[in-house]
N, CA and C of each residue as an Amber inpcrd file, in Angstrom:
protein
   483
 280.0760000 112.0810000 188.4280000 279.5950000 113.1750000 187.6140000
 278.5150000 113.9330000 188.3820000 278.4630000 115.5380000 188.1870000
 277.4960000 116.4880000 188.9680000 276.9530000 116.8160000 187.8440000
 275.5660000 117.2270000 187.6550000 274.5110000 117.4340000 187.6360000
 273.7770000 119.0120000 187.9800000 274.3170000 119.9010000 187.2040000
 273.4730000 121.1300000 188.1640000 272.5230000 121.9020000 187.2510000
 271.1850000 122.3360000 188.5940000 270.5960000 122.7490000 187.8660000
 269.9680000 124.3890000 189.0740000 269.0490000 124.8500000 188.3940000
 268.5910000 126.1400000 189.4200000 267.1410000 125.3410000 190.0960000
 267.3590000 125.3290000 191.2810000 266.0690000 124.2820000 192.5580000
 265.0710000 125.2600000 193.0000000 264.5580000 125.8670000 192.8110000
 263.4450000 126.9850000 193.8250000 264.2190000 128.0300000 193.7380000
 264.7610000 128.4330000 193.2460000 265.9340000 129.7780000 192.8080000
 267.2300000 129.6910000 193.2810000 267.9550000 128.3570000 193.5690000
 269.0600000 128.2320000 194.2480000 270.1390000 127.1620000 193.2910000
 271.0780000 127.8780000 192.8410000 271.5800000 126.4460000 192.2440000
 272.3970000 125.7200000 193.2760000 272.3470000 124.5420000 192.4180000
 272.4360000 122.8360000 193.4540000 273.3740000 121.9750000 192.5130000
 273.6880000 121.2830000 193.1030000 274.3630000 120.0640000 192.0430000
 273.8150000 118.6030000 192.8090000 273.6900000 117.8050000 191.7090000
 273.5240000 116.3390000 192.2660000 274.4050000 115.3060000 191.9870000
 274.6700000 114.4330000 192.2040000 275.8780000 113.5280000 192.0730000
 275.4420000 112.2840000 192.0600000 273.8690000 112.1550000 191.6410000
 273.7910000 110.9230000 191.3590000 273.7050000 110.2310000 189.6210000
 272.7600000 108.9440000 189.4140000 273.0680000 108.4660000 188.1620000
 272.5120000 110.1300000 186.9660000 272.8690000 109.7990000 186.2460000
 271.9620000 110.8710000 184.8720000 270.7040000 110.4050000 184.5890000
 270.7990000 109.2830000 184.6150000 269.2440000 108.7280000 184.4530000
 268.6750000 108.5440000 185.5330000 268.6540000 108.7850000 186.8090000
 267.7510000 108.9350000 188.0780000 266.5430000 109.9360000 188.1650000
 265.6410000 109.2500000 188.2100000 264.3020000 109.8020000 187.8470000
 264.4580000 111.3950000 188.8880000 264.0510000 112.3390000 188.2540000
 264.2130000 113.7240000 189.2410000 263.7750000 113.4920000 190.7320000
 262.3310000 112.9720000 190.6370000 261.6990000 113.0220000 191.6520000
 262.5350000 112.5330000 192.8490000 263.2170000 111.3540000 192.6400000
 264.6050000 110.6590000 193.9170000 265.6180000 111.6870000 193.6250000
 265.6320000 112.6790000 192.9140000 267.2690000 113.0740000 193.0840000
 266.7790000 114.7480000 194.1130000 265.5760000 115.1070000 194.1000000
 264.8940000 116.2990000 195.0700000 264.2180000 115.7190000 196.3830000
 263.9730000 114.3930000 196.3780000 263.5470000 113.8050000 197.6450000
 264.4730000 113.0010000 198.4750000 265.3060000 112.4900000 197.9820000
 266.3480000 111.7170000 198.4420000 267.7050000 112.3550000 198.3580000
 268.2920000 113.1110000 198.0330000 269.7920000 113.5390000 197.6840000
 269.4750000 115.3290000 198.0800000 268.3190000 116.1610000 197.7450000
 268.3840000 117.2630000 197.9710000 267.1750000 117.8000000 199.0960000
 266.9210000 116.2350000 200.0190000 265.5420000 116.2160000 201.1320000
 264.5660000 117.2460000 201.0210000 264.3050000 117.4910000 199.3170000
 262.9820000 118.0140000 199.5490000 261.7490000 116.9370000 199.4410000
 260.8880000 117.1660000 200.4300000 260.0740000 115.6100000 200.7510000
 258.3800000 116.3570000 200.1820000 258.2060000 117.1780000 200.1980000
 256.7320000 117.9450000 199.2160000 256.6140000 117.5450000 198.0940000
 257.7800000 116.9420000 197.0680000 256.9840000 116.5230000 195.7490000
 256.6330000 115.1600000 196.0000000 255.5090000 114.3910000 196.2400000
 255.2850000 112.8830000 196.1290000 255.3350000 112.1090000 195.3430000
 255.6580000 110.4890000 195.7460000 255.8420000 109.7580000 194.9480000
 254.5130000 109.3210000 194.7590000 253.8120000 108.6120000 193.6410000
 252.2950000 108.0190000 193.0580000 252.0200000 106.9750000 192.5900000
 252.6060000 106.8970000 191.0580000 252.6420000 106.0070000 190.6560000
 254.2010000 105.4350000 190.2350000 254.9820000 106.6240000 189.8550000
 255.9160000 105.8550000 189.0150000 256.0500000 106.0250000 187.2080000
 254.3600000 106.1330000 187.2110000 254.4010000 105.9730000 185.4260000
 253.7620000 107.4660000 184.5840000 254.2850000 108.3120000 185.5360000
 253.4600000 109.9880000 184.9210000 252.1770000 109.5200000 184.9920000
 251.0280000 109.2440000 185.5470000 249.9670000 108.7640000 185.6530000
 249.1030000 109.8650000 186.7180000 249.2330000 109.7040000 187.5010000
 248.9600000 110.6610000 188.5920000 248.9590000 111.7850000 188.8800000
 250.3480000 112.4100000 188.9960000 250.7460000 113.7160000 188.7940000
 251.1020000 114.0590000 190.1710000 251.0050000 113.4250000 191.5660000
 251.5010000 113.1930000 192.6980000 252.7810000 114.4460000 192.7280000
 253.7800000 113.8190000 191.5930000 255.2380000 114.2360000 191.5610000
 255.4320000 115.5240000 190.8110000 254.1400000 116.0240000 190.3690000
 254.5090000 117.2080000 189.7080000 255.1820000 118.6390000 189.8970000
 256.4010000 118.9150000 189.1680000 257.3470000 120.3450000 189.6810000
 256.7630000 120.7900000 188.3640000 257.6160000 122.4610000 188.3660000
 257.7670000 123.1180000 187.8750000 259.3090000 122.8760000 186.5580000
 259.6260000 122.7970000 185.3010000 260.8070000 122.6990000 184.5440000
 260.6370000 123.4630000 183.6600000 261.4170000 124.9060000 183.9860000
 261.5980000 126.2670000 183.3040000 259.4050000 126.5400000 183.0160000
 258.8810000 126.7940000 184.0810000 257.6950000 126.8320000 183.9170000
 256.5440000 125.8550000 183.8410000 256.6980000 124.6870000 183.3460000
 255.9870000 124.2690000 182.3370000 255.8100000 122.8730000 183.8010000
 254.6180000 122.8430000 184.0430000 253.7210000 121.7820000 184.9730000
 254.6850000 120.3440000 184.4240000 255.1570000 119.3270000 185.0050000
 256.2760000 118.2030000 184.5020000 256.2990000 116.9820000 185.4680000
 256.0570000 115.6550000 185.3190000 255.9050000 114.7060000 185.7490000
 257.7250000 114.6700000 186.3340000 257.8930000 114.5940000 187.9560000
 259.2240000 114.2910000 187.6830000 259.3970000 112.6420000 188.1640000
 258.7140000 112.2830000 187.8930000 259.1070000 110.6500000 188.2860000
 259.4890000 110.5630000 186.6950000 258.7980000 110.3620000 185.5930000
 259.3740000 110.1130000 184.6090000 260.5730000 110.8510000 184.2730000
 261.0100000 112.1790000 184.9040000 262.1470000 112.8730000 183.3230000
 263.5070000 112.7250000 184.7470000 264.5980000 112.4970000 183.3710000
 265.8470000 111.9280000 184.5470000 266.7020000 113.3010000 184.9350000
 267.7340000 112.9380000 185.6910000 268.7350000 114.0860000 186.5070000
 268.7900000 115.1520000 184.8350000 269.3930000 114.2580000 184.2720000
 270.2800000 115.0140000 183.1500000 269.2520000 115.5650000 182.1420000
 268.3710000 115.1810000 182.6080000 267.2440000 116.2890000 181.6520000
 266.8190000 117.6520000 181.7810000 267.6740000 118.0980000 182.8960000
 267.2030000 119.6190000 184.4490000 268.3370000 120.0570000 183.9170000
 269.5840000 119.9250000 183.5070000 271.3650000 119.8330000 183.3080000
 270.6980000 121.5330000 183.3610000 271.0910000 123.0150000 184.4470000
 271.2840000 123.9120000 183.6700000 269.5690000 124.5970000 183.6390000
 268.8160000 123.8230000 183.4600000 267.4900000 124.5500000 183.8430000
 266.7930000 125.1040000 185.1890000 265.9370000 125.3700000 185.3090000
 264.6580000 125.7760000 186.5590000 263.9710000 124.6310000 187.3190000
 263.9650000 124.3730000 188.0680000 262.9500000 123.2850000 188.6440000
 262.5430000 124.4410000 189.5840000 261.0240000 124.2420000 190.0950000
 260.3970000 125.0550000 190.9790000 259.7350000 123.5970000 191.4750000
 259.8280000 123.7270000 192.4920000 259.0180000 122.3670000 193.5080000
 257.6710000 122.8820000 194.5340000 256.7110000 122.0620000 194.7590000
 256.0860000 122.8880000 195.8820000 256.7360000 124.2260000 196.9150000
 257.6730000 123.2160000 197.5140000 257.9600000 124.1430000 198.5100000
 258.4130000 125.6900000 197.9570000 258.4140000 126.0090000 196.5120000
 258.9670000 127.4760000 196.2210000 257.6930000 128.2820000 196.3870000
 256.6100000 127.6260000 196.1800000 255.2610000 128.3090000 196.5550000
 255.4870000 129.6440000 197.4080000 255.7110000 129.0430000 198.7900000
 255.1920000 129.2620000 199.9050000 255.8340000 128.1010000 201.6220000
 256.2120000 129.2590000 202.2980000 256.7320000 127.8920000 203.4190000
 255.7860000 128.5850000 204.0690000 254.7340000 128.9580000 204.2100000
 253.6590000 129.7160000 205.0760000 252.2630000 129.9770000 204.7640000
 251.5560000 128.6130000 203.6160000 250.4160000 129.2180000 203.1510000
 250.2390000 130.4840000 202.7430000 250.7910000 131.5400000 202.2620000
 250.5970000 132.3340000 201.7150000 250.6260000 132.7530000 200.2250000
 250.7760000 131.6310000 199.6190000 250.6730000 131.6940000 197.9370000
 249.3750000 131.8940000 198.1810000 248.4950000 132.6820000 196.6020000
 247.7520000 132.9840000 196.1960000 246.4110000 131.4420000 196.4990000
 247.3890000 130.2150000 195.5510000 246.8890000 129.4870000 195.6330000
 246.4040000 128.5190000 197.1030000 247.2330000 128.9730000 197.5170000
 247.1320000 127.6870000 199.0340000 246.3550000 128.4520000 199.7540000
 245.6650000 130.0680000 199.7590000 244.8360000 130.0050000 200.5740000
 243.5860000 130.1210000 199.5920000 243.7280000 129.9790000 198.8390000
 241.9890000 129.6760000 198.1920000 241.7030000 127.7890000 198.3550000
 242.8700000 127.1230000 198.2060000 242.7470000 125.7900000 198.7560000
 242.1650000 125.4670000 200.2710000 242.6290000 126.7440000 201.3760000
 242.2450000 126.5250000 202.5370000 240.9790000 126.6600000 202.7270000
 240.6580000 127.7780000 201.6720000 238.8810000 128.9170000 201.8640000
 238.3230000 127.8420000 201.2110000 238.8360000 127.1640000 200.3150000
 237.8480000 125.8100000 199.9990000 237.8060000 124.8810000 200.6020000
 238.5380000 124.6140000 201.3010000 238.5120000 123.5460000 202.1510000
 238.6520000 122.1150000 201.1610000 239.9420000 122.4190000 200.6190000
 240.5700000 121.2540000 199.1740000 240.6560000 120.0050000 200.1980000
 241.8450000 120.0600000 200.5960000 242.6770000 118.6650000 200.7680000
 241.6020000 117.6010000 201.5540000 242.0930000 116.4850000 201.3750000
 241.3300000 115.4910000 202.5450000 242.3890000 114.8210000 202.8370000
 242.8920000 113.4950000 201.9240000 243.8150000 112.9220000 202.6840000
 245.1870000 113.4600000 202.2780000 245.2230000 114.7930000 201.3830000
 246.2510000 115.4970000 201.2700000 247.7050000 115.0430000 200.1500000
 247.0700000 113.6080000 200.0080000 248.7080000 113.5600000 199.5220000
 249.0190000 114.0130000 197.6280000 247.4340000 113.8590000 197.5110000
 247.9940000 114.1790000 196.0550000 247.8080000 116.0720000 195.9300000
 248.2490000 116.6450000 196.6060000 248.2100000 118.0580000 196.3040000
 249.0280000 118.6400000 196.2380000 250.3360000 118.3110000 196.6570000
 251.5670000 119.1250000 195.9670000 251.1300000 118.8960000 194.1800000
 251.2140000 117.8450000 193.7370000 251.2240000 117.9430000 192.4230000
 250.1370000 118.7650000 191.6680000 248.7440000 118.4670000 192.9720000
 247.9640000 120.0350000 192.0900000 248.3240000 120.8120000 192.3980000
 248.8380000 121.1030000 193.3490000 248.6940000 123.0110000 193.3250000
 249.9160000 123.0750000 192.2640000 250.9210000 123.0220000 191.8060000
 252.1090000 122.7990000 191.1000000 251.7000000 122.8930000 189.7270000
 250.3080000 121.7180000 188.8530000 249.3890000 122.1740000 188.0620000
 248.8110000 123.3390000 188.3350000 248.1590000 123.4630000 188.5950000
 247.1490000 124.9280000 189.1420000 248.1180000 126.2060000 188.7720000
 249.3410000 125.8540000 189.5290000 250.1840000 127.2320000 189.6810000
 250.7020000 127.3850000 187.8430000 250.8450000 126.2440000 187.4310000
 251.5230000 126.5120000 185.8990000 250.2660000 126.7160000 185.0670000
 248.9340000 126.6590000 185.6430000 247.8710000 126.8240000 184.4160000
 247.8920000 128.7110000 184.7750000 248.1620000 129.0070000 186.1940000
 247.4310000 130.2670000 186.5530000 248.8030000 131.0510000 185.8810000
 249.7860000 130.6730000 185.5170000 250.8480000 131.9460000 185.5440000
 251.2060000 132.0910000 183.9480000 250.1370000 131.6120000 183.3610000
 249.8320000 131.6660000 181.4690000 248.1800000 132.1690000 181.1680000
 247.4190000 131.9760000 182.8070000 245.6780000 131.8440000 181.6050000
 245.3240000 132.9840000 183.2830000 245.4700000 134.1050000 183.4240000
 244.9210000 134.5370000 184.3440000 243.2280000 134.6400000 184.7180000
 242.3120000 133.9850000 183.1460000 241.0070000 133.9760000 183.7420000
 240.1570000 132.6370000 183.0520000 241.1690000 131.6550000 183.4870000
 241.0180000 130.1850000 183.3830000 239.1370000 129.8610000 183.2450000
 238.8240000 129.1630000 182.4130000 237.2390000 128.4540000 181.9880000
 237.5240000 126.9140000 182.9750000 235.9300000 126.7810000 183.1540000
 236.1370000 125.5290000 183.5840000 236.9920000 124.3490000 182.5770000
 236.5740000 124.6480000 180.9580000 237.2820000 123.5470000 180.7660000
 239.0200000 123.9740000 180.5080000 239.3580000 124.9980000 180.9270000
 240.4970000 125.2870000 181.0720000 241.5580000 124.4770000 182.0880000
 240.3460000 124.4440000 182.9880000 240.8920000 123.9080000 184.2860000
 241.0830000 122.5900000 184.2110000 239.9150000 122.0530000 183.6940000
 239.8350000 120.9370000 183.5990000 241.1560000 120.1270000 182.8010000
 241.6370000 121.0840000 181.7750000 242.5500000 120.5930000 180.4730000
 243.7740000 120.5510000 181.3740000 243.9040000 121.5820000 182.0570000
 245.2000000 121.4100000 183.2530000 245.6140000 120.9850000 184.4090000
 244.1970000 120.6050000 184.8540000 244.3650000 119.3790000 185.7050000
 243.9300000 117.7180000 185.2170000 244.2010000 117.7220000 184.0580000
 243.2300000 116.1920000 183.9950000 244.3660000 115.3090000 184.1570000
 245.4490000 115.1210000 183.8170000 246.3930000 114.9320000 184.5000000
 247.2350000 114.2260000 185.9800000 246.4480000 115.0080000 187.0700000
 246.2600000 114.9090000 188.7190000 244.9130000 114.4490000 189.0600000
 245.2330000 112.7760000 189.5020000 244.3170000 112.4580000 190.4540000
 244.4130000 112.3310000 191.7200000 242.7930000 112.5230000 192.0140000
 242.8880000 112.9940000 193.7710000 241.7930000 111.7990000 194.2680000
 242.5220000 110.9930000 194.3660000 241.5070000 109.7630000 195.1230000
 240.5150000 110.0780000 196.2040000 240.4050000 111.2720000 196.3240000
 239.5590000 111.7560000 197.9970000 238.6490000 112.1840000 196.7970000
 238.4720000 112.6950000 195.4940000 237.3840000 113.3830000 194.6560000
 237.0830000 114.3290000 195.2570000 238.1360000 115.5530000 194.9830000
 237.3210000 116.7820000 195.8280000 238.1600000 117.7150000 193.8460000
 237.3850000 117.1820000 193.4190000 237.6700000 118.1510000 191.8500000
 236.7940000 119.3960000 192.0280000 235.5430000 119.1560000 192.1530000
 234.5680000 120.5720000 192.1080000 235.3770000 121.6810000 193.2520000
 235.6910000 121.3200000 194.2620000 236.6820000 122.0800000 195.0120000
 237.7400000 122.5930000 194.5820000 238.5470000 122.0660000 193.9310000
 239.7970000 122.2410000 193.0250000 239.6720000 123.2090000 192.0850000
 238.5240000 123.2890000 191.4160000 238.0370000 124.0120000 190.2460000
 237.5440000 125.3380000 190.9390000 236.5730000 125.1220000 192.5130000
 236.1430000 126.6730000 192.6740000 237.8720000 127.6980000 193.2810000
 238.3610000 126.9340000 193.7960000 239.8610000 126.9950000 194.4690000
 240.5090000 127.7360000 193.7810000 241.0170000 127.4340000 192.0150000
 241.5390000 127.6130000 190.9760000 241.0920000 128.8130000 190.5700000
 239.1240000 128.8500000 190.6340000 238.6260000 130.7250000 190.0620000
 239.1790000 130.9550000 191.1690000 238.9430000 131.0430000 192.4990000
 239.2600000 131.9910000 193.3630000 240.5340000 132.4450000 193.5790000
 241.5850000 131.7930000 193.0600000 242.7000000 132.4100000 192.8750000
 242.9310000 133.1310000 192.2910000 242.2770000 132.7540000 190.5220000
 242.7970000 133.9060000 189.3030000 242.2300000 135.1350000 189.8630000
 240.8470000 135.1620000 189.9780000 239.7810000 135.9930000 190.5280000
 240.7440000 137.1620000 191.4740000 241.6830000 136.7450000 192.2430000
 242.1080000 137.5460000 193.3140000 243.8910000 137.7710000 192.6830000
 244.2470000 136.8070000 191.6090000 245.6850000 137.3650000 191.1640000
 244.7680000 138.6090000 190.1530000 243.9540000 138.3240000 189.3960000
 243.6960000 139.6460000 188.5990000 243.7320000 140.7960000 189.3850000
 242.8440000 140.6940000 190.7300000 242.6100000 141.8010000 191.3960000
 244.0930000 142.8570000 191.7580000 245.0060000 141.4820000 192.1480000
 245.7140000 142.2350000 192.8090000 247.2850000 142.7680000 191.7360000
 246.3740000 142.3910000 190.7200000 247.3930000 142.9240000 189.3580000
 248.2730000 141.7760000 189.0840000 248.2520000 140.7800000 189.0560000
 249.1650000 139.2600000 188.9750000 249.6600000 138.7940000 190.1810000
 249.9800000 139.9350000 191.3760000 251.0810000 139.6490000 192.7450000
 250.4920000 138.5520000 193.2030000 251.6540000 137.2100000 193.4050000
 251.6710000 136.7170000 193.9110000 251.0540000 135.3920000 193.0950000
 251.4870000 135.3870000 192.1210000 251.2410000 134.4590000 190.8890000
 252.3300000 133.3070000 191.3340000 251.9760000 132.5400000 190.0850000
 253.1090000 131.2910000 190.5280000 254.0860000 131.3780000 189.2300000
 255.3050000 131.0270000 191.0020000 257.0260000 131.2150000 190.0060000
 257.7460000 130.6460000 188.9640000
């Protein structure tokens, strides 16, 4: 049995179980390797995509739950640092040991493309979610204004998909 759904704007089919957690059926079967694995138990947020918009743990939700929908994964961002977000991550100087940041910026991108002039505890409500064992949150948070800050400017362009 196939499985199809729309991947970063491309439809795909998968051919594995229905109940195979998303996250193995985009890292293993469709080698996209940017969403990480964490915990396993939606805990983290490591694995977080995009499903028809909406910020989504994909280690927990299975193949057949996508049947026909949107998945947006890191990599639809940007293959060049040039999302809105990834260079206010750079001007902040976010990442350290890097691995839990696909799943924020992925948060980040689904808080920024509903709340264009996000409050701290805005931020906070949409990332609490994603932990970053390096503790670079106050970074995350100035990262996050400096994005909306510059999607307002530039009239939304370059918002997340």
């Amino acid at each position: 049995m196939s499985i199809s759904f729309n991947l970063n704007g491309k439809k795909v089919s998968a051919a594995a179980e229905a109940d195979t957690p998303l996250l193995w059926v985009i890292r293993d079967e469709l080698g996209l390797h940017g969403t990480k694995f964490g915990c396993g138990a939606g805990l983290c947020g490591a694995c977080t995509v995009h499903v028809d918009g909406a910020a989504t743990r994909s280690c927990l939700l299975k193949l057949s739950d996508v049947a026909g929908k949107k998945v947006a994964t890191i990599e639809s961002l940007s293959h060049d640092n040039s999302h809105v977000l990834q260079r206010a991550w750079i001007a902040h100087d976010v990442p350290q040991c890097g691995y839990c940041q696909s799943g924020q910026l992925m948060s980040a991108a689904a808080l920024l493309s509903t709340n264009h002039q996000p409050s701290d505890a805005d931020i906070d409500d949409a990332m609490s979610g994603n932990i970053c064992r390096c503790g670079t949150y106050v970074r995350i948070r100035a990262a996050i204004h400096t994005a909306a800050t510059e999607l307002r400017r530039n009239g939304n362009k370059g918002a997340a998909k």
